[in-house]
C-alpha positions in Angstrom: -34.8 -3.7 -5.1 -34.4 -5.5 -2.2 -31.9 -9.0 -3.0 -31.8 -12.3 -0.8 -29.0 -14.2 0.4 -29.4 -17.7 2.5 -33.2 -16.3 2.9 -31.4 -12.8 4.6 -33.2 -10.0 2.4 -30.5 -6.6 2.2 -31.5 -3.8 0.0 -28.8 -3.4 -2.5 -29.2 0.3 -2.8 -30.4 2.9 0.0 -32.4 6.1 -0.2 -30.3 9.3 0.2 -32.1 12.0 1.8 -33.9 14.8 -0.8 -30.8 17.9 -1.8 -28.0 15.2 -0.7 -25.4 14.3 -3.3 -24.0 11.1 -3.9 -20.6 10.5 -2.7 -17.8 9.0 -5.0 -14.6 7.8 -3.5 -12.2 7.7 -6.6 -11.0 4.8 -8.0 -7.4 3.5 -6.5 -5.1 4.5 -9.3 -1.7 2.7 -10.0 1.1 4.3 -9.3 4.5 2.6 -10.9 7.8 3.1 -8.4 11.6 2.3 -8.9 11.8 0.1 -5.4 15.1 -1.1 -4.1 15.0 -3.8 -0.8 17.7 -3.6 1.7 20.9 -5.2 0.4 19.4 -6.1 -2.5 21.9 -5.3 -6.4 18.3 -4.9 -8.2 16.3 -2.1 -8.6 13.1 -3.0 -9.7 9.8 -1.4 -10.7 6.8 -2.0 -8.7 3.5 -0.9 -9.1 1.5 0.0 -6.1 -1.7 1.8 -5.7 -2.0 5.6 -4.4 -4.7 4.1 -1.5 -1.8 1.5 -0.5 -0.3 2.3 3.1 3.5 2.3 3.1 3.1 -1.4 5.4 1.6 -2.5 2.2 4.2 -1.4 -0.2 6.7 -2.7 1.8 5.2 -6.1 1.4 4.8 -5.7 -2.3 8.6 -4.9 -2.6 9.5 -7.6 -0.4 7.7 -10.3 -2.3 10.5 -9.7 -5.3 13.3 -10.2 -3.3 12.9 -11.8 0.3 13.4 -16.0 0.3 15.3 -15.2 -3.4 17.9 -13.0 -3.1 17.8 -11.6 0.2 17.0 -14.6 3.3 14.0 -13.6 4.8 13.9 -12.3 8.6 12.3 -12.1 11.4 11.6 -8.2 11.7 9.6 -5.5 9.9 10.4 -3.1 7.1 10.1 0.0 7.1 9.7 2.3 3.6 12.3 5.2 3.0 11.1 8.0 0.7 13.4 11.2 0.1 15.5 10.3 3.2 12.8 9.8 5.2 11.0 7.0 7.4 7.8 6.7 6.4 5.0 6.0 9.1 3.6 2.5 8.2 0.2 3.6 8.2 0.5 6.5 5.3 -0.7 5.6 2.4 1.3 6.8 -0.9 -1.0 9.4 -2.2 -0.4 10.7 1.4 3.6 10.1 1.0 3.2 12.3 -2.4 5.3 9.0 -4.1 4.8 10.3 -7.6 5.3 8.1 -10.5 8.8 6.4 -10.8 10.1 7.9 -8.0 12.8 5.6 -5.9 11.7 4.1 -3.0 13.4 2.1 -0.3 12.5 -0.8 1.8 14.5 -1.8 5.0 14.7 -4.0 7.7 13.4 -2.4 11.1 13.9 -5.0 14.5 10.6 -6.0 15.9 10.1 -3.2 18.9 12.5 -0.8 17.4 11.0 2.7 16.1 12.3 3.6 12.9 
């Protein structure tokens, strides 16, 4: 059924071609992790999503800790997982971060590859 917005009609729904089935992405699922940031004492558990890249995670980590206990910089952070950098573009399902697993978040220079 066809829908209007500031007089632009959309259709809400489209046609699929006859024998095509639908495709379903799955939902984003929450994954809880044991996070530590940098020189931070604390340990704390954060919960991402599996369809979150590792820039992302880094950010949610950071938010707990950066401008409280650790003075915010100016560079980027990079994600540590098993001993490993992790590109900032993988996301965690991708990483294979399973639930409760400990995760690290650094500080990177701007212009310096991890």
């Amino acid at each position: 059924m066809p829908t209007s917005t500031s007089g632009q009609k959309s259709t809400a729904s489209r046609q699929r071609p006859r024998g095509q089935k639908e495709v379903r992405m799955p939902d984003p699922q929450p994954v809880p992790i044991n996070a530590k940031f940098d020189d931070d004492f604390v340990t704390q558990l954060v919960v991402v999503l599996n369809t979150d890249t590792m820039r992302e995670v880094a950010i949610k980590v950071a938010q707990h800790v950066v401008g409280k206990r650790v003075p915010k910089r100016d560079a980027d952070m990079a994600v540590r997982y098993q001993g490993r950098v992790l590109s900032a573009d993988m996301t965690v399902a991708e990483a294979g971060i399973a639930p409760l697993q400990n995760v690290y978040v650094d500080w990177v220079e701007k212009g310096v590859t991890p």
